[in-house]
C-alpha positions in Angstrom: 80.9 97.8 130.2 83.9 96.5 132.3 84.9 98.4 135.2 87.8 100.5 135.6 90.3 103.3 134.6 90.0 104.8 131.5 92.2 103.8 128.7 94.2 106.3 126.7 94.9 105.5 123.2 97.3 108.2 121.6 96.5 108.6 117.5 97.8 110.2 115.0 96.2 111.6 111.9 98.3 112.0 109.0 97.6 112.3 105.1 98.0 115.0 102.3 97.3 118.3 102.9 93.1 118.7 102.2 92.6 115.1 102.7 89.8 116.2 105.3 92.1 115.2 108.2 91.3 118.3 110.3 87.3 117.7 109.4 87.3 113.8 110.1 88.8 114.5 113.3 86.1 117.6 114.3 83.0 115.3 112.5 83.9 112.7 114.7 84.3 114.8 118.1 81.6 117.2 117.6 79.1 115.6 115.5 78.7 118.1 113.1 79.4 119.0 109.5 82.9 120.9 109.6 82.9 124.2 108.0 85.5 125.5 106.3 88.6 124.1 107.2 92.0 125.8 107.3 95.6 123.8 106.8 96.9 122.4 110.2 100.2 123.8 110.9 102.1 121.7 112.9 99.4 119.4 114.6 96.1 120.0 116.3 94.7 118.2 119.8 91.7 117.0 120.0 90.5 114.3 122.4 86.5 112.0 122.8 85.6 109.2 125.3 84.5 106.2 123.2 82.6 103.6 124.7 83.1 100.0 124.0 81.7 96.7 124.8 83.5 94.5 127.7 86.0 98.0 127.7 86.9 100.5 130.3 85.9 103.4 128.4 88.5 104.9 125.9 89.8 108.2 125.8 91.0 108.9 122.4 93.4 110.9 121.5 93.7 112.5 118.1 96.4 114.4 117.1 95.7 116.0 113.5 99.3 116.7 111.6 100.2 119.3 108.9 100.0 117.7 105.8 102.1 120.6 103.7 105.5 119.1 102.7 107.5 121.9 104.6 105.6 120.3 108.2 106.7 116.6 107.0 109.5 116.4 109.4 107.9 117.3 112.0 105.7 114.7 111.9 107.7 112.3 113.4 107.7 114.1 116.7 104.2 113.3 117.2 104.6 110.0 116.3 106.7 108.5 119.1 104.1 107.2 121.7 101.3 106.9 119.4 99.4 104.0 119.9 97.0 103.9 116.8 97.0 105.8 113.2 94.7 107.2 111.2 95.9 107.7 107.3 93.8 109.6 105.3 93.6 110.2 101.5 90.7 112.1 99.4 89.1 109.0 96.9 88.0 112.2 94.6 91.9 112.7 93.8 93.8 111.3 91.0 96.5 108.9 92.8 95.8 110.4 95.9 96.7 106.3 96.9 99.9 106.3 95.5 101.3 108.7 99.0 99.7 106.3 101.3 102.7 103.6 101.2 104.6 106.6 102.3 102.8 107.8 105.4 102.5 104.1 106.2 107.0 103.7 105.7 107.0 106.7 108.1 104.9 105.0 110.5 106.9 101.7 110.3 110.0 103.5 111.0 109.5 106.4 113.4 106.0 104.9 115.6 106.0 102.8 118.4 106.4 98.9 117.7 103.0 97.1 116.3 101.2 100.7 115.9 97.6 99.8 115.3 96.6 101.2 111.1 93.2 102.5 109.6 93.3 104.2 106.6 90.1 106.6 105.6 89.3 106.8 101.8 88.0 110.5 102.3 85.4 112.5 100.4 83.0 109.8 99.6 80.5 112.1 98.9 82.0 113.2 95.4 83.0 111.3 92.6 86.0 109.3 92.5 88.8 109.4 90.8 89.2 107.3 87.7 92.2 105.5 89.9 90.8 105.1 92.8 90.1 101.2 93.1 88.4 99.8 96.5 89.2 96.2 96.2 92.9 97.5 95.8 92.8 99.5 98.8 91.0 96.9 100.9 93.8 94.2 99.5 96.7 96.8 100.2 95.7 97.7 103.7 95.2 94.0 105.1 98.4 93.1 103.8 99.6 95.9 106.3 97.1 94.4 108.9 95.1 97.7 108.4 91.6 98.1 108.3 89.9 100.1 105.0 87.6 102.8 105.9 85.0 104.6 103.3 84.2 108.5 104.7 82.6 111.3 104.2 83.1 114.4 106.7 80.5 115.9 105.1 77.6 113.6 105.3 79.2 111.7 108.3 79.9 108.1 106.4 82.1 106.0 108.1 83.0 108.4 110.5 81.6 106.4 113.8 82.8 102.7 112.5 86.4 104.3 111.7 87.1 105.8 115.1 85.2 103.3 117.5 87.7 100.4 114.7 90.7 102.9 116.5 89.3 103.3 120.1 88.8 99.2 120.2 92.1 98.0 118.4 94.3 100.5 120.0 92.5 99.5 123.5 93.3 96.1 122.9 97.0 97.0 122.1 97.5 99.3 125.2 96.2 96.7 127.1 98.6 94.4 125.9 101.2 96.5 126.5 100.7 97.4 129.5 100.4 93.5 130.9 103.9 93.5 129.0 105.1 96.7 131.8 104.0 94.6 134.5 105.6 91.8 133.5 108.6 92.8 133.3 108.8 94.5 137.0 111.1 93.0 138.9 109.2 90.4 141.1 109.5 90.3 145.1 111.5 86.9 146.0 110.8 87.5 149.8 114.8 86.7 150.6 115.3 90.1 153.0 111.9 89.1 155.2 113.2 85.7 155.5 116.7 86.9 156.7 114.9 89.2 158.5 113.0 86.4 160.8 116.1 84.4 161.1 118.1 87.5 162.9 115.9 87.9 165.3 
């Protein structure tokens, strides 16, 4: 692992309400099975130190939204600053799919330029839906230049791969950005020191 100070990659979670955002997010964190989960309202924090190869280690942020319709514009709000996204959808839910375009319009329009994209088909564990079509997923989200994600909060499927795929792309982005910052400081020309010499 490279040296240095940790890297903080700000993600949102967003999907339909009982998507299994809320128990993604606390599978992930706390490596357990979530119990019963409860709607978010507004948005939940929680936070986990991933480790990556040739990284400084990532701290990443999650911030779990509401899903309910009367919480949607608020949503934005938590966007701005977000470096990565999660969009999840429940696979055992008839067009559950068909909302995903949405979250990712909101996303295009309201989060920060070249927001890194993961989308979690949820709920692998039970039976899809008769709509629910993997190879049109998959085909959807790289046109997006999103990654496709099979989970299960339950049984913990996916649930390592998605987030460590979200700790190393949004690393990669901060980084980027932040060689961007520096960049575009105004640069020392050494004019004043040179004046300087030649009063004296």
């Amino acid at each position: 692992m490279s040296a240095g100070p940790n890297i903080e990659v700000k993600t949102v979670v967003v999907g339909d309400t009982d998507a299994g955002k809320t128990s993604l997010s606390e599978r992930f964190c706390y490596g357990e099975a979530p119990t019963a989960a409860h709607p978010t309202i507004g948005a939940s924090f929680l936070q986990k130190v991933v480790n990556i190869p040739e990284s400084p280690p990532v701290v990443l942020q999650l911030w779990d939204t509401a899903g309910q319709e009367r919480f949607r514009s608020m949503a934005p709000m938590y966007y701005r600053g977000a470096t990565a996204a999660i969009i999840v959808f429940d696979v055992s839910k008839e067009n559950a799919w068909n909302t995903i375009q949405t979250w990712q319009k909101d996303l295009m329009t309201y989060a920060e330029p070249g927001v890194v994209i993961c989308v979690a088909g949820n709920k692998v564990d039970l039976d899809p839906a008769p709509s629910f079509s993997e190879e049109a997923c998959r085909a959807s989200c790289s046109s997006w230049d999103a990654t496709f994600h099979l989970t299960s909060a339950t049984t913990g499927q996916g649930v390592d791969e998605l987030f460590t795929t979200v700790a190393r792309r949004g690393a990669t982005l901060a980084a980027q950005n932040q060689r961007q910052m520096r960049q575009q400081l105004p640069k020392s020309t050494g004019t004043s020191s040179s004046s300087s010499s030649s009063c004296c």
